[in-house]
N, C-alpha and C positions, 0 to 999 in steps of 0.2 A: 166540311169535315166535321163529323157528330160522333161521339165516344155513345152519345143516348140510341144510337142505332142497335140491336143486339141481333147481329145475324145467324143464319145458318148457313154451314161452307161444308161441302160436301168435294170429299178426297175419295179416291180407289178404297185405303183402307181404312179411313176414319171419317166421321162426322163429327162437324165442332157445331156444336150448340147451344140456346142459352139455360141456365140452369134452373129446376123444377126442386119443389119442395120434398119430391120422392127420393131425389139423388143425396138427403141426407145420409143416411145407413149409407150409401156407400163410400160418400165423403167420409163417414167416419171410420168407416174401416181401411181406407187407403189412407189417411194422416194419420194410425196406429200404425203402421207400417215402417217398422225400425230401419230398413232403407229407404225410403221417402224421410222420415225424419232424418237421416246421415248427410244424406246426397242434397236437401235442403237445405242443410244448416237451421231446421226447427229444434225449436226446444224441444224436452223431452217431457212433453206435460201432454195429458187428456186436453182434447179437445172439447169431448165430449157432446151430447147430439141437442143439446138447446144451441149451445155456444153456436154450434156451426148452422144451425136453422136460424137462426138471426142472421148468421153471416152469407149462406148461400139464399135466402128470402127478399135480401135486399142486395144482389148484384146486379137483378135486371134494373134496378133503379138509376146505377150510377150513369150520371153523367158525363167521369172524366175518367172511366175508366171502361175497358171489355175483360170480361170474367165469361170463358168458356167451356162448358163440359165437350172432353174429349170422348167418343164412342168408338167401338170398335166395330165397324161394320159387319165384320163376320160374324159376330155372335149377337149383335145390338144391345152389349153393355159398355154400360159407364168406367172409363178406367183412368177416367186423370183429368185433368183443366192447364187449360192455358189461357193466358194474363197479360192484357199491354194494359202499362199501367203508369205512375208519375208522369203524365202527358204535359208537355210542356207545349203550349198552344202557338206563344211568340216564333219557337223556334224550331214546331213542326217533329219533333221527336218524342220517343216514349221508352220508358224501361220495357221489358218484354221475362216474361220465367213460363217456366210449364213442368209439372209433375205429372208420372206416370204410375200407374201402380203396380203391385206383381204383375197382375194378369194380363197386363197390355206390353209390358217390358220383349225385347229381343226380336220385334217381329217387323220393325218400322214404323210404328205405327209414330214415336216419339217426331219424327222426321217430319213424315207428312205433316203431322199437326202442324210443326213450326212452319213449314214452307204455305201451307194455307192461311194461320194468322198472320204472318209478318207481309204475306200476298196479299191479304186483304189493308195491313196499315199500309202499303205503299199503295196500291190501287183506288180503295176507296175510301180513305182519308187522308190521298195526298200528303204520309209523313215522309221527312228526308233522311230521318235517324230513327234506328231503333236498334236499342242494345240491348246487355244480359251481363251478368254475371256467374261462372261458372269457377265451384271449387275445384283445386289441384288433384283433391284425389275423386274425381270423377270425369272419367277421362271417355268414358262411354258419351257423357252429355255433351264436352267438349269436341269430340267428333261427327255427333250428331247435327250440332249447331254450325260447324265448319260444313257439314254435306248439304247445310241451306245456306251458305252463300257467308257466314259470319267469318269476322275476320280479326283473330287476337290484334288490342290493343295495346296490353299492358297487364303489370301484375299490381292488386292489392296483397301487399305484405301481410302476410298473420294480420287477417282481417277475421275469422274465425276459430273460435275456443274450443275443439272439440278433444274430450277423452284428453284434456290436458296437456294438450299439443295445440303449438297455432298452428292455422293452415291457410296457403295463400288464397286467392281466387282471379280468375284471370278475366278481364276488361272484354269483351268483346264487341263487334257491331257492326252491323250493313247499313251502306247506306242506297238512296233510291235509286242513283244511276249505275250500283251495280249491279241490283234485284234487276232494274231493265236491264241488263246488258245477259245477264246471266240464268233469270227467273229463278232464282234458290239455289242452285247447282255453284259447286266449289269451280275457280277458274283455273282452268286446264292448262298448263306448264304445256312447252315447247316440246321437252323432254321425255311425257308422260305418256308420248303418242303410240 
């Protein structure tokens, strides 16, 4: 199990990849993005394009963590990253998030991503746990992550300050023996037939 591995995972409609010093400008224009900053719960400050060329320059380096640019196959741009990250080595689990930006929004592409990263942490780094945290008023994310297999745990109470309101976020997580049993896919009720 190595986080120092940076692959490439190739979906029907996305390619995750690891990140190049060209995808600055457009890191910077998808974290200006007043819904990537909402639906994240990021501050509301410049990031600005040194700031982020430091920060995407050294992703491939980390060792305990994967930092992915998400591609849109159809067009072969850059529209978002997805992140397993606080890896906890002892007990085989890791946080998980992923942002999308305009241009990739409504099409699936957010889906796939997550079912090809969270396929790769149970596949091939053998993790047992992998969660996320998703706010209340984003209910789009929270459906998206249920149609790969996650499974509300719980709520964080007004755990975020936004526009002067708190807002909850809800616990989520899959674990490895239901990725096998399931491969991403929500489990199908009796009912539902």
């Amino acid at each position: 199990m190595s986080f120092s591995v940076k692959p490439v995972l190739t979906g029907e409609k996305t390619l995750l990849r690891p990140f190049t010093e060209d995808d600055v400008p457009v890191m910077t224009e998808i974290l200006g993005d007043p819904e990537v900053l909402r639906l994240t719960g990021s501050p509301d400050e410049e990031f600005g394009p040194e700031r982020l060329r430091s920060w995407y320059g050294t992703r491939n380096e980390q060792p305990d963590r994967l930092d992915l640019g998400v591609v849109d196959r159809a067009t072969g741009e850059l529209v978002g990253e997805v992140v397993l990250f606080e890896w906890d080595r002892h007990n085989r689990n890791c946080v998980f998030r992923i942002l999308i930006g305009p241009r990739g929004r409504n099409r699936g592409l957010g889906t796939e991503a997550t079912r090809l990263i969270v396929g790769h942490a149970f596949g091939q780094l053998a993790l047992h746990r992998v969660s996320l945290l998703v706010f209340a008023f984003n209910p789009r994310a929270r459906r998206a992550y249920e149609k790969a297999g996650f499974v509300a745990e719980g709520v964080e109470r007004q755990t975020l300050l936004h526009d002067g309101e708190w807002i909850d976020a809800v616990r989520m997580s899959v674990l490895a023996h239901e990725w096998t049993a399931r491969r991403g896919h929500p489990a199908v009720s009796s009912t539902a037939r």
